[in-house]
N, CA and C atoms as a LAMMPS dump frame, in Angstrom:
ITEM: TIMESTEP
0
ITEM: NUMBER OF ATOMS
198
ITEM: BOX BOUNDS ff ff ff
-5.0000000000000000e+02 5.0000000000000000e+02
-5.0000000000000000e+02 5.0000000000000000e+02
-5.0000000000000000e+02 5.0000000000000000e+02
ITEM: ATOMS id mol type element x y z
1 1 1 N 0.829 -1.198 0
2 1 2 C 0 0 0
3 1 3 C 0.872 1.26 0
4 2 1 N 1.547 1.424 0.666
5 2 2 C 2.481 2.633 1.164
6 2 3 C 3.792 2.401 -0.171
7 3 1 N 4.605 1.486 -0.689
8 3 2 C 4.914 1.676 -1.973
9 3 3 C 3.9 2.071 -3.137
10 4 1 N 2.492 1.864 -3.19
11 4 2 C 1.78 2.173 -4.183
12 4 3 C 1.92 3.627 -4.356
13 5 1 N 1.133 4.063 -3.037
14 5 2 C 1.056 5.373 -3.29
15 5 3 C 2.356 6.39 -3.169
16 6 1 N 3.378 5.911 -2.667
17 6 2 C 4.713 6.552 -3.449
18 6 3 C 5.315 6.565 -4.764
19 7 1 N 4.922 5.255 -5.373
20 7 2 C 4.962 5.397 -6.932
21 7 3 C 4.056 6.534 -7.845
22 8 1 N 2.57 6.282 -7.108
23 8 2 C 1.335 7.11 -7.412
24 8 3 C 2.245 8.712 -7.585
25 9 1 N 2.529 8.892 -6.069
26 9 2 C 3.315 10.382 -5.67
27 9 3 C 4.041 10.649 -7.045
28 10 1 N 4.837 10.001 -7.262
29 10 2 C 6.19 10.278 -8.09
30 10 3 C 5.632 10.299 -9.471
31 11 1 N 4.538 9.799 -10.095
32 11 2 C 4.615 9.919 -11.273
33 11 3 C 3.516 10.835 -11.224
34 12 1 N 2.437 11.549 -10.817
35 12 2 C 2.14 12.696 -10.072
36 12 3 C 2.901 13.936 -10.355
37 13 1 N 3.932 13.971 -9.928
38 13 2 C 5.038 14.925 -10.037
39 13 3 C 5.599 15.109 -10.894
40 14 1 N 5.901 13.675 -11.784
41 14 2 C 6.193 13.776 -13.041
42 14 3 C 5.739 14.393 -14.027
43 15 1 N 4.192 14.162 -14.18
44 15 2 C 3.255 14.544 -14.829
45 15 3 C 3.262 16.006 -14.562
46 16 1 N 3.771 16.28 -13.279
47 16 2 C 3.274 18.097 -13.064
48 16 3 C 4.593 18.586 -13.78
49 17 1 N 5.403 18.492 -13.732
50 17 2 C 6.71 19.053 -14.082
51 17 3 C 6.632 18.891 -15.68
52 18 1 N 6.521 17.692 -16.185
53 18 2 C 5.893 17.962 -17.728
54 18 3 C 5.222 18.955 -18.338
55 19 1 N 4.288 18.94 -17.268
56 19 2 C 3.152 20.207 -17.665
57 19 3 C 3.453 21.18 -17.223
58 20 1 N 4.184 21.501 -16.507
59 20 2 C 4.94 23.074 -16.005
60 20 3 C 6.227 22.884 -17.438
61 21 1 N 6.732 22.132 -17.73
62 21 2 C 7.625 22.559 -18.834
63 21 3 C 7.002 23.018 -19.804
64 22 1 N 5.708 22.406 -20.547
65 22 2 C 5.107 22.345 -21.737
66 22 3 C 4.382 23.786 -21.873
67 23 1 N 4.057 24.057 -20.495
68 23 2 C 3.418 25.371 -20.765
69 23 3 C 4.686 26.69 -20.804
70 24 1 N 5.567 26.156 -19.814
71 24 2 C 7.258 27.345 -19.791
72 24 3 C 7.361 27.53 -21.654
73 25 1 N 7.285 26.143 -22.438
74 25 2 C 7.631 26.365 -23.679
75 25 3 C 6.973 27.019 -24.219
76 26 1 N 5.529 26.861 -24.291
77 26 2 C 4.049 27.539 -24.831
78 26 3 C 4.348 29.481 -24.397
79 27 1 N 4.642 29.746 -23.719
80 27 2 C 5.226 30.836 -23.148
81 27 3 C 6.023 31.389 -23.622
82 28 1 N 7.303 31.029 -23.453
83 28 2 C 7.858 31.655 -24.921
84 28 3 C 8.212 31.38 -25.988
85 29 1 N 7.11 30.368 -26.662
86 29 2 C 6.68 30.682 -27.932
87 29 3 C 5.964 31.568 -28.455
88 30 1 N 5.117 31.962 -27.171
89 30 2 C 4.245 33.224 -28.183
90 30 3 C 4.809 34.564 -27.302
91 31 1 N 5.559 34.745 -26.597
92 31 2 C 6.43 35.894 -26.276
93 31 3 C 7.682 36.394 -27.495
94 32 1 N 8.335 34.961 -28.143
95 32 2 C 9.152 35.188 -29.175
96 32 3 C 8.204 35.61 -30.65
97 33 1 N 6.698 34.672 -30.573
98 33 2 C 5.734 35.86 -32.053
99 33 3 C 5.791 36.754 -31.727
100 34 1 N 5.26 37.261 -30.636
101 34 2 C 4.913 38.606 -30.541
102 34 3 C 6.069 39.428 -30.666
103 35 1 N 7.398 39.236 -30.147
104 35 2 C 8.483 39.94 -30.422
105 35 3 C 8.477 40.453 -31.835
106 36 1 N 8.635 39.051 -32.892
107 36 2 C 8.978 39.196 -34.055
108 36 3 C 7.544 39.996 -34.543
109 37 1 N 6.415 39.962 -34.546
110 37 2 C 5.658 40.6 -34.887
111 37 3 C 5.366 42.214 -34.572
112 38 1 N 5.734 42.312 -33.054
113 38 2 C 5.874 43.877 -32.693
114 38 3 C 6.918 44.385 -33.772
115 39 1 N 8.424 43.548 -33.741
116 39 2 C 9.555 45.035 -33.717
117 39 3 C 10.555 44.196 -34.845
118 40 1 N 9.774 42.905 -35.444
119 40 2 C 10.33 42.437 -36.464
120 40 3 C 11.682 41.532 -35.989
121 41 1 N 11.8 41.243 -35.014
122 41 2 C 13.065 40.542 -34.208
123 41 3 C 12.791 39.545 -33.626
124 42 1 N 14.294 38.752 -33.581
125 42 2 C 13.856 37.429 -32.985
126 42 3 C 14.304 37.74 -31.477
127 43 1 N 13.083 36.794 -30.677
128 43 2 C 13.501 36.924 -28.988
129 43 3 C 14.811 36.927 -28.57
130 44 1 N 15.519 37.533 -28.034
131 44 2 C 16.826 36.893 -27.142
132 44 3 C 16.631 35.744 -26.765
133 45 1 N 17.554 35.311 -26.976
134 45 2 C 17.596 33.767 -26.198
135 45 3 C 18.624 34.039 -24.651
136 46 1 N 18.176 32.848 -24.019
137 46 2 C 19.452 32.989 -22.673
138 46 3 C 20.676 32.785 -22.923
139 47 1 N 21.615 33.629 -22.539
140 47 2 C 23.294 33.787 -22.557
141 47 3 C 23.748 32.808 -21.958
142 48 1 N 24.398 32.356 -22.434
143 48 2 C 25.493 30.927 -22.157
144 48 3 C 25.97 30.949 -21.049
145 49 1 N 26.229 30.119 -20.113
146 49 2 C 26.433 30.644 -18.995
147 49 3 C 28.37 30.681 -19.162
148 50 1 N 28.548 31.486 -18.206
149 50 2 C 30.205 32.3 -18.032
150 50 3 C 30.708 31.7 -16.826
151 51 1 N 31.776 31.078 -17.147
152 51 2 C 32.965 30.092 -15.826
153 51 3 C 33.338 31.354 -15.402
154 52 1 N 33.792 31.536 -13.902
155 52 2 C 34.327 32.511 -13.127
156 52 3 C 35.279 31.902 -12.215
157 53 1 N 36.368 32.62 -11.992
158 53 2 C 37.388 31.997 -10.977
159 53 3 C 37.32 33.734 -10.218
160 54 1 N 36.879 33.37 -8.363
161 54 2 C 37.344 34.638 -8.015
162 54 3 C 37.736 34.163 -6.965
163 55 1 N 38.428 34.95 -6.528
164 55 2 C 38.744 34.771 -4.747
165 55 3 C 37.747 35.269 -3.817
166 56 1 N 37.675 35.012 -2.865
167 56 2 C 36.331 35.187 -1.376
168 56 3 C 37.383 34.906 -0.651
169 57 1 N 37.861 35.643 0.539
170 57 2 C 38.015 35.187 1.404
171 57 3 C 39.476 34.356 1.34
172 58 1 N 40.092 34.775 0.84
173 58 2 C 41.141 34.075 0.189
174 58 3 C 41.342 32.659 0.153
175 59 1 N 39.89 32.036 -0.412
176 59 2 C 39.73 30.708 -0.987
177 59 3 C 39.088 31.2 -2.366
178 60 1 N 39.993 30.304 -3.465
179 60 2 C 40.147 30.407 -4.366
180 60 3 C 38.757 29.894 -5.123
181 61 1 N 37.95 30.204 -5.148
182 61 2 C 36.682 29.128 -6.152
183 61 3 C 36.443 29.293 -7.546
184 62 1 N 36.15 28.368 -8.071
185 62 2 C 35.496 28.461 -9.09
186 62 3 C 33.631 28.308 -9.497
187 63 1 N 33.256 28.43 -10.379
188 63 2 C 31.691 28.28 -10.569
189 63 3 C 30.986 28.796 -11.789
190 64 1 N 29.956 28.417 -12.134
191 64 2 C 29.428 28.866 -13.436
192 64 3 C 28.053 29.539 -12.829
193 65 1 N 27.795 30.717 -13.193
194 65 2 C 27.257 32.001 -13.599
195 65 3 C 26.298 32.406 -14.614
196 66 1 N 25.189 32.755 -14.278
197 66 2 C 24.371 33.649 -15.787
198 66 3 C 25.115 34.532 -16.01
């Protein structure tokens, strides 16, 4: 019983996160028409993300960044 409904749970979640992606996409798909239709341009897309090496504290880190 209690494995059922943890499987139940999980694919539940699955299903939601699908559907939170599908609509994220649906989103800006018609944010990128409307772009091109307002001002004749294509949407920005997101910037690649940028490796950084800085110091903190004089520990050396590294990490990736928007």
């Amino acid at each position: 019983m209690f494995a059922q409904n943890v499987l139940s749970y999980r694919q539940r979640q699955r299903e939601d996160r699908e559907t939170k992606r599908q609509d994220e996409q649906e989103l800006q798909t018609a944010y990128a028409a409307r772009m091109q239709a307002q001002y004749g341009i294509n949407a920005p897309s997101t910037p690649p993300l940028i490796k950084m090496e800085v110091i903190i504290g004089g520990v050396w880190t590294q990490g990736l960044y928007k």
